[in-house]
Every structure is written in structure tokens, then in C-alpha cells.
TIDO-250103 format. One record per residue (C-alpha): y, x, z; residue number from 1. Coordinates in nm, 3 decimals. Example, Ala and Ser with C-alpha at 12.3 -4.5 7.8 and 13.67 -1.06 7.14 Angstrom:
BEGIN
<py: -0.450	px: 1.230	pz: 0.780	pos: 1> .
<py: -0.106	px: 1.367	pz: 0.714	pos: 2> .
This chain:
BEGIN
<py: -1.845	px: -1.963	pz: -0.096	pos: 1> .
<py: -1.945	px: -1.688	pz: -0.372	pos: 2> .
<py: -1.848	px: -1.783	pz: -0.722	pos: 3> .
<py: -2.221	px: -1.888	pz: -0.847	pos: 4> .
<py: -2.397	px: -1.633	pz: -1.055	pos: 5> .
<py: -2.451	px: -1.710	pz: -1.440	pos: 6> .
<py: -2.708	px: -1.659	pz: -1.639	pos: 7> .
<py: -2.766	px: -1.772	pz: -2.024	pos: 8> .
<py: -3.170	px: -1.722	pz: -1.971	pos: 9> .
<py: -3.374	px: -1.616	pz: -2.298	pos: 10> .
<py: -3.646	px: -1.697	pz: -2.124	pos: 11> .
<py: -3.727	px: -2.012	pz: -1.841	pos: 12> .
<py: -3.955	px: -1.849	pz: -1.664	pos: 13> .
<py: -3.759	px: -1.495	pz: -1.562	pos: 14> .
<py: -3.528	px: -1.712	pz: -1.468	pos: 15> .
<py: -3.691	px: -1.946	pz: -1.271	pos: 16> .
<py: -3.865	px: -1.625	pz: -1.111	pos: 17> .
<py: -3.518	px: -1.486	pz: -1.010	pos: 18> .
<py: -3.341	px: -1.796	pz: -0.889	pos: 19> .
<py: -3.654	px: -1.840	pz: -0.617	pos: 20> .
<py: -3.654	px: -1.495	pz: -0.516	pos: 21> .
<py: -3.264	px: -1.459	pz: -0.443	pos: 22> .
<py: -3.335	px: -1.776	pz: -0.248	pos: 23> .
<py: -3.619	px: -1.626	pz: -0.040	pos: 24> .
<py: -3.429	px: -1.319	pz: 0.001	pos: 25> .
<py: -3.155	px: -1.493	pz: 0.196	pos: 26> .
<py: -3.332	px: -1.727	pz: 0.371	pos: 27> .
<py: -3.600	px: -1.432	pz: 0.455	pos: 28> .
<py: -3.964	px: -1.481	pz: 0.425	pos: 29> .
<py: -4.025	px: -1.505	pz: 0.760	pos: 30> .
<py: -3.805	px: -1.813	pz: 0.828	pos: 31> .
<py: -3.881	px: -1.983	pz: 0.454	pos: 32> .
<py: -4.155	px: -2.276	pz: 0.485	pos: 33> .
<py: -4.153	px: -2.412	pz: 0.146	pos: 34> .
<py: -4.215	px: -2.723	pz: 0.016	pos: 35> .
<py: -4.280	px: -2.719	pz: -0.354	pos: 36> .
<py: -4.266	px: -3.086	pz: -0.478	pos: 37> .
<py: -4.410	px: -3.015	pz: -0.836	pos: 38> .
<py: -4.616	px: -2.699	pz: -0.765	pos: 39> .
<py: -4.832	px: -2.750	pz: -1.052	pos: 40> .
<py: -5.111	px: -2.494	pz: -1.098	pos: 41> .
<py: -4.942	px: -2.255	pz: -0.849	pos: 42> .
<py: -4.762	px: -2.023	pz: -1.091	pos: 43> .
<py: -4.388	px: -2.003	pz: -0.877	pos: 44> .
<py: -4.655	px: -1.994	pz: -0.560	pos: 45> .
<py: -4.804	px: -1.635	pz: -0.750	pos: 46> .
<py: -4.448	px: -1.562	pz: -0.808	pos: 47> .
<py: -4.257	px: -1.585	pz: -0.544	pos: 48> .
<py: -4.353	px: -1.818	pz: -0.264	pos: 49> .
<py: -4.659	px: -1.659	pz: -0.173	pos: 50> .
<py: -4.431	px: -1.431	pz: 0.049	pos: 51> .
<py: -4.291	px: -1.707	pz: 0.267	pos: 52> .
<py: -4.436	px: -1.782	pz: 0.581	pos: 53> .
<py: -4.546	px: -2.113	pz: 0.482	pos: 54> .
<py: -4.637	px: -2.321	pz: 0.186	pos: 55> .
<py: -4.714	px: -2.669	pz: 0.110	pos: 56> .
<py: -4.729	px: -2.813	pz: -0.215	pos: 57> .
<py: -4.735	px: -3.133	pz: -0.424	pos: 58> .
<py: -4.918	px: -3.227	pz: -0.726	pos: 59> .
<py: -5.032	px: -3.538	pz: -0.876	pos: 60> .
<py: -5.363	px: -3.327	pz: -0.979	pos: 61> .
<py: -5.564	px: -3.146	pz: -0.775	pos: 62> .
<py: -5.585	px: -2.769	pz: -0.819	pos: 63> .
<py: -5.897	px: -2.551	pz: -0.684	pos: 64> .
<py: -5.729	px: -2.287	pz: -0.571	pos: 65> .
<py: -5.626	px: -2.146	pz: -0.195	pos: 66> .
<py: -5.275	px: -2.351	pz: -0.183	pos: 67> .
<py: -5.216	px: -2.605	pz: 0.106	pos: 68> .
<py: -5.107	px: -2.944	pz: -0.121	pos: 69> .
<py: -5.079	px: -3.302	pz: -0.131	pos: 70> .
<py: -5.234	px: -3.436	pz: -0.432	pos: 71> .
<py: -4.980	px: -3.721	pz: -0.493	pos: 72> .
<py: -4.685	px: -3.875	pz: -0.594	pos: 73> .
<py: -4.423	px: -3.616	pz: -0.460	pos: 74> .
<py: -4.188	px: -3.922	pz: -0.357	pos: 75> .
<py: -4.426	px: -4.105	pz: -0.163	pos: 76> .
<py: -4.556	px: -3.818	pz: 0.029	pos: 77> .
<py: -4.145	px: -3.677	pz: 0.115	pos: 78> .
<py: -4.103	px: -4.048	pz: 0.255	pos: 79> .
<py: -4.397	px: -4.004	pz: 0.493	pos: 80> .
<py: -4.392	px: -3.678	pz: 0.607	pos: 81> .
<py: -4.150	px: -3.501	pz: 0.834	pos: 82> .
<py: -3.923	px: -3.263	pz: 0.651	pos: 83> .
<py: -3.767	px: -3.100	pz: 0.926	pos: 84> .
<py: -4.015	px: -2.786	pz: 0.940	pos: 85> .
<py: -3.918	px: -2.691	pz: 0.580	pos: 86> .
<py: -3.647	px: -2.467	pz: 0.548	pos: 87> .
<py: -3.738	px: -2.460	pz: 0.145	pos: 88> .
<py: -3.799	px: -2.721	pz: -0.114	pos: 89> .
<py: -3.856	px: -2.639	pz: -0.462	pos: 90> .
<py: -3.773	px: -2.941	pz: -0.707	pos: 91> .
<py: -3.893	px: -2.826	pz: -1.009	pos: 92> .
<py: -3.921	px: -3.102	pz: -1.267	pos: 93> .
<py: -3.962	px: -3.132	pz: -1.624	pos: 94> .
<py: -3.672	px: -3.378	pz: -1.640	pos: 95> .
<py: -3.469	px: -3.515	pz: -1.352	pos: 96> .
<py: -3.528	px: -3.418	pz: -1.001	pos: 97> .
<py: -3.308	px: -3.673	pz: -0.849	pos: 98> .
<py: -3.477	px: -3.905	pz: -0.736	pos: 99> .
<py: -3.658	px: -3.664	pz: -0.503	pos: 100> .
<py: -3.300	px: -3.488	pz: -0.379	pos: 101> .
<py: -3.175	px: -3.831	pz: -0.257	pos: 102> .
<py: -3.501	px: -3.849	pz: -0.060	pos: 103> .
<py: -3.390	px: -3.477	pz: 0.034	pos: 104> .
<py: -3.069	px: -3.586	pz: 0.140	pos: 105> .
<py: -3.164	px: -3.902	pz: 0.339	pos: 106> .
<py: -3.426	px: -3.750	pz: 0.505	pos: 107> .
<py: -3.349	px: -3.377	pz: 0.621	pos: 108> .
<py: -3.091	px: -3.360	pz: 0.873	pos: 109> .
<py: -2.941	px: -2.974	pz: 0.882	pos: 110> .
<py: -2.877	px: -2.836	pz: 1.216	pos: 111> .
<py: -2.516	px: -2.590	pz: 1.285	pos: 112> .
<py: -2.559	px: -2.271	pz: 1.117	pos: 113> .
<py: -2.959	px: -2.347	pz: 0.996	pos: 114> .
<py: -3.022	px: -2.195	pz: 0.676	pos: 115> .
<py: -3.189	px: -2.414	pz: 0.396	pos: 116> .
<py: -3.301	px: -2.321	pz: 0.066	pos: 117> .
<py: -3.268	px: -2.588	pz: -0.237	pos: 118> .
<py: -3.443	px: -2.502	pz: -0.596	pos: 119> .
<py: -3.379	px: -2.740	pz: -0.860	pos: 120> .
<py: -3.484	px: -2.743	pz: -1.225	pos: 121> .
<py: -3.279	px: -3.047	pz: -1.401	pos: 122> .
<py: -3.371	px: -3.123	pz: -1.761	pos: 123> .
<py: -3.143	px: -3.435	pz: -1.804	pos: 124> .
<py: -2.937	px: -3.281	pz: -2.100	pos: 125> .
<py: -3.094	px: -3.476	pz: -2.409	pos: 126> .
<py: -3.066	px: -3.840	pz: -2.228	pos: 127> .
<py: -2.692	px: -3.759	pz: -2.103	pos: 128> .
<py: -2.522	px: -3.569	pz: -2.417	pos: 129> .
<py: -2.690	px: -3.872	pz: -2.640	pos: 130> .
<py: -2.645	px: -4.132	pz: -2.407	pos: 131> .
<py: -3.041	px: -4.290	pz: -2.449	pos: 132> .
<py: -3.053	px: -4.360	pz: -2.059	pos: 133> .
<py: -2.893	px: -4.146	pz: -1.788	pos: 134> .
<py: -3.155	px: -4.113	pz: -1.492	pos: 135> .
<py: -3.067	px: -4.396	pz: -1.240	pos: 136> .
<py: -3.116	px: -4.143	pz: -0.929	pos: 137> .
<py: -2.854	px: -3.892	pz: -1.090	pos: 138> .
<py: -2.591	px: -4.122	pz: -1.131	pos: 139> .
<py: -2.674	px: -4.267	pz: -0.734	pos: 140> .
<py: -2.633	px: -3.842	pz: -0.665	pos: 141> .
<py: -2.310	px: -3.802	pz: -0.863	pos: 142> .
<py: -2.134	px: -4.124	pz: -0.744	pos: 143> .
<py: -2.139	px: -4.298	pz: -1.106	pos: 144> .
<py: -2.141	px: -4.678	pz: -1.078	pos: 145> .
<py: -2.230	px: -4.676	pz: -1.492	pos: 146> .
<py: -2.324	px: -4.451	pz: -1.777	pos: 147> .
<py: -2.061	px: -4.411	pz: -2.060	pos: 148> .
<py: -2.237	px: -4.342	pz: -2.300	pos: 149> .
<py: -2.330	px: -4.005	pz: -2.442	pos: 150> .
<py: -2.156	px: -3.703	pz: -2.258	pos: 151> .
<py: -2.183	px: -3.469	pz: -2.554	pos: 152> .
<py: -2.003	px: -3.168	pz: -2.381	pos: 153> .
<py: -2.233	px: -2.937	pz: -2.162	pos: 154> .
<py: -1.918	px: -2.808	pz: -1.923	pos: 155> .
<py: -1.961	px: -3.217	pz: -1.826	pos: 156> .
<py: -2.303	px: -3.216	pz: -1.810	pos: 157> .
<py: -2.266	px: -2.911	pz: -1.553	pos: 158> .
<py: -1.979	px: -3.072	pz: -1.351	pos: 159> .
<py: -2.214	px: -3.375	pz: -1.311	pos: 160> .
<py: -2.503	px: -3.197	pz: -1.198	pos: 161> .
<py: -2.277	px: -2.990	pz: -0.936	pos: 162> .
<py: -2.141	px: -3.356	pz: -0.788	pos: 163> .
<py: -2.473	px: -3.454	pz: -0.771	pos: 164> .
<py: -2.573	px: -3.131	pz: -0.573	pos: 165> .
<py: -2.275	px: -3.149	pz: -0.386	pos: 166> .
<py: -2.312	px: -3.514	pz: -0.282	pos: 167> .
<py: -2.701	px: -3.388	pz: -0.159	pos: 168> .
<py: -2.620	px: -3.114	pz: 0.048	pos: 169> .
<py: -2.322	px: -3.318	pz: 0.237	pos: 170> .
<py: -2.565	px: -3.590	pz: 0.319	pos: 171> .
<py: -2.781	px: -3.352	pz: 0.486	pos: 172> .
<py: -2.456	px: -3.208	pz: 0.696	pos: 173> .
<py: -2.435	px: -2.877	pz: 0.508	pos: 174> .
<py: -2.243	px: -2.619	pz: 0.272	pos: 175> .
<py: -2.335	px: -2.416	pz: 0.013	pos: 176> .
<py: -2.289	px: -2.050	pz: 0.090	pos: 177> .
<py: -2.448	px: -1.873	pz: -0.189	pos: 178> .
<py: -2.580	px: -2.034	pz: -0.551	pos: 179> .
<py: -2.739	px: -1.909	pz: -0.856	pos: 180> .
<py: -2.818	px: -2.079	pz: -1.208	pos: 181> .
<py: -2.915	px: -2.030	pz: -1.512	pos: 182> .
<py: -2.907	px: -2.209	pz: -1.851	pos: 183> .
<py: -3.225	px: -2.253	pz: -2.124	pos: 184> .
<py: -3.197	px: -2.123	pz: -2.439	pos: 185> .
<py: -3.421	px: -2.400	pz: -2.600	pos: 186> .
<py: -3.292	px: -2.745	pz: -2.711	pos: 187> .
<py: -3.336	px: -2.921	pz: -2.404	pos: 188> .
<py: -3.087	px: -2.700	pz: -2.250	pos: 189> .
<py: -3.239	px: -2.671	pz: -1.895	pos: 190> .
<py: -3.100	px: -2.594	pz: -1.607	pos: 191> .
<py: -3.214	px: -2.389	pz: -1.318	pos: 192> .
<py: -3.009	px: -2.416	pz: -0.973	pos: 193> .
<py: -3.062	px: -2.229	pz: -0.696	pos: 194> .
<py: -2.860	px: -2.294	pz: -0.365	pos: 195> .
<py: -2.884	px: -2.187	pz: 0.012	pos: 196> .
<py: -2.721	px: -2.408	pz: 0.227	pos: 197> .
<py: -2.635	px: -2.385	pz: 0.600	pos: 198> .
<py: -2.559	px: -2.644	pz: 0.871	pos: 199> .
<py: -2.187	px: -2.686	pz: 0.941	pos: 200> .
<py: -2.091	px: -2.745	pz: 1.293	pos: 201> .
<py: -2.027	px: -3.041	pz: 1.402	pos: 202> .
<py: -1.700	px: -3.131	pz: 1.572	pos: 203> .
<py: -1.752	px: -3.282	pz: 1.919	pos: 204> .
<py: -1.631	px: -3.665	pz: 1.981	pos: 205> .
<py: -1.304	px: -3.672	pz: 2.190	pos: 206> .
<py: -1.277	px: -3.789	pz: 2.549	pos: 207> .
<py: -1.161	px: -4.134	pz: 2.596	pos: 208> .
<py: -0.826	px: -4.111	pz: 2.835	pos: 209> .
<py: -0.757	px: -4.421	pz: 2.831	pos: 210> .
């Protein structure tokens, strides 16, 4: 795997931009079907995703515009639906995205050598470096039984986002091959992930000789 690519963003939104396009680049726009679990008023869709060969979004409010979405909860409606024909999801949050990687991870099974895309914006900073409630789902993701208080140091903040990321993309029988991300410049400290990730082969079961 490719050392990941660092960016200190000035700005959210270039970054954001960038991360999704490197993504579509690799996975191509003719494979990428993307589903956008927070798409919002469509502004990453003008962006970027536009360009893929599908698009289906999520919002709890309706938007009039030409996008194919759910209007819903985004958790409820990646429980129903079948996941397989998305080779993109977008996870773009305001604060933690967790809860909808673990239904990621649960629920989208990679095949040998399949290329997925994974965007995920992850705005946990504040509630981990002071310790006023790490996100349940993020601690599930990272394999922490308890919070200890506050983390205080952002180079731990970033290992236990990676675990977390890590611990998704082995539950849905892959490896990272290429990642990008990028760090806010405001306050909160954001962080913007991007990751493809491709099915690893599975070894076959042994012959009994016995």
C-alpha cells in the first residue's frame, strides 16, 4: 500500500472536492455507483459524482432537484437495501460517520480483486481530545471496550480513526490499496478520508484426507 497522501486543507471544501475525485479516478467512472449517505443539497453530486455511472443519495430532507435519493434516515435505509451494486459510498457527516461504516462493514461483502471506494468525513475531534462522550459506534469500529477520558493528542486521534477504518474494510474482506486525507484548519479539526479498497482473495478450504 502507498504511504497515504497529506494534506493540511485551508479550506474543507477543496479538499473534500479532491479526496472524491482521486477516488473516482481509480475506481473509474464507469464502474463507480455511488451511494452518498448524507448528500445534502447535492453539492459533492455537482462536484464530482455527477460523472459516475450511477448515483443514489440519502437525505433526511427532500431536495427538488434531478438526483435519485431516499429521503430518510441514512441507517435505516443501508439496513434495507442491498449494497452490493455500489462500488462507492460517500459518508460524509458533520460529526461521526460510524455508525453508518459498521452498517458498511456488516453488510457489503467484497468480492477477490473488486474495487470499492470509501469517503469518510469524521468530525469526532472536540468529543475525543476533551473527553465529553466518545461516539459509541467509533469505539465498536476501533475495538475500544471504554473511553479514557480525553485523548488530547491529534497523532491519537488519527491512529484511532485509522483502526476504526481498518477494522471496516477487513470486515468487508478487503485492503486498502491507495488512501488520501486531509486535515481542517478550523477548530473542529475535521478530517477527510478517502480510501479505495479491493477484495483480497480468498484462500480455498483444504481437502479432508483423513
Amino acid at each position: 500500500m502507498k504511504k497515504p497522501q497529506v494534506e493540511n486543507a485551508k479550506l474543507g471544501w477543496r479538499a473534500k472536492v479532491e479526496i472524491r475525485q482521486h477516488v473516482l479516478d481509480v475506481v473509474t467512472p464507469a464502474r463507480a455507483r455511488v451511494f452518498d449517505a448524507f448528500a445534502g443539497p447535492g453539492l459533492m453530486w455537482a462536484e464530482v459524482w455527477k460523472h459516475a455511472a450511477g448515483y443514489v443519495g440519502c437525505d433526511e430532507r427532500w431536495h427538488a432537484d434531478a438526483r435519485c435519493c431516499f429521503v430518510a434516515d441514512n441507517r435505516r435505509v443501508m439496513r434495507c437495501i442491498d449494497l452490493a451494486p455500489f462500488t462507492v459510498f460517500d459518508l460524509d457527516a458533520f460529526g461521526s460517520p460510524w455508525e453508518q461504516a459498521l452498517i458498511l462493514a456488516g453488510r457489503r461483502r467484497l468480492a477477490p480483486g473488486e474495487l470499492v471506494g470509501l469517503v469518510v468525513t469524521e468530525g469526532t475531534w472536540i468529543k475525543t481530545r476533551t473527553g465529553t462522550g466518545w461516539p459509541a459506534a467509533l469505539m465498536q469500529a476501533a475495538g475500544i471496550a471504554r473511553a479514557a477520558g480525553g485523548m488530547g493528542d491529534k497523532g491519537m486521534h488519527d491512529e484511532l480513526i485509522g483502526r476504526g477504518l481498518r477494522s471496516v474494510v477487513r470486515s468487508m474482506g478487503g485492503k486498502i490499496v491507495r488512501q488520501w486525507r486531509a486535515v481542517g484548519s478550523t477548530g473542529a479539526q475535521m478530517r477527510y478520508v478517502g480510501l479505495v479498497i479491493e477484495g483480497e482473495v480468498r484462500a480455498a478450504p483444504s481437502e479432508s484426507t483423513g
